[in-house]
N, C-alpha and C positions, 0 to 999 in steps of 0.2 A: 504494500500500500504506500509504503515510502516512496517509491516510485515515480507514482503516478506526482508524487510535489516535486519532489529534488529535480528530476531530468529535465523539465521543463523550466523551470528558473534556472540550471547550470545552461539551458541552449540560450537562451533569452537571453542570460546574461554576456555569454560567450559573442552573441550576433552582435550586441551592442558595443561591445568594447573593442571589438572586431572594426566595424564601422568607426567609431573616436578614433581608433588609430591611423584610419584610413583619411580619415577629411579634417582630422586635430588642426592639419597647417591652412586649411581651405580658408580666405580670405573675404568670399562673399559670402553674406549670413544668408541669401535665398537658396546657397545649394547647401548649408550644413541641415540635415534632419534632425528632428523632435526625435528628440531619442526615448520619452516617454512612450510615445504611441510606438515606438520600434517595440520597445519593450514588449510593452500588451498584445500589439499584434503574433508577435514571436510567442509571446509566452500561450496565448490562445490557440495560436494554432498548433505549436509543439504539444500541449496538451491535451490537445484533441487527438492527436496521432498518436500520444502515449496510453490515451485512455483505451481508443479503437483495438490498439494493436496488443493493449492487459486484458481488455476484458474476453470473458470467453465468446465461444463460436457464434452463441446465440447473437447476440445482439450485432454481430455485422449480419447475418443473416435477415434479420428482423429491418436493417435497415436496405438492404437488396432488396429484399419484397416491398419497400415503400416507394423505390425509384423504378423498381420492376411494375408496369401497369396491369401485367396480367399473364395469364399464362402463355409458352410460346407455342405459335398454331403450328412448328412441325414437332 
């Protein structure tokens, strides 16, 4: 269960300072990013792939059948 917290804050964190490192010397402020919303965004989505990829069989399948509209005709 630890997991599903740590891995997702050590990527999020990781992209972040990844990025500072990368744009630290960049001199106009229109191309340096918000590094908050890098965050959340990383961290939401890392998340979500850590969650999909812990939990068991059922619930990806459960989520194929909602994007699946029906059964297939062959």
């Amino acid at each position: 269960m630890d997991k599903i917290y740590v891995t997702p804050i050590l990527v999020s964190a990781a992209v972040v300072l990844a990025t500072y490192l990368m744009k630290k010397d960049e001199l106009d402020s229109t191309k340096k990013p918000n590094y908050v919303i890098l965050f959340l965004v990383c961290l939401g989505i890392s998340g979500g792939i850590v969650y999909i990829s812990s939990s068991n069989d059922d619930s990806i399948n459960l989520v194929m059948k909602e994007i699946d509209i029906g059964e297939c005709p062959f």
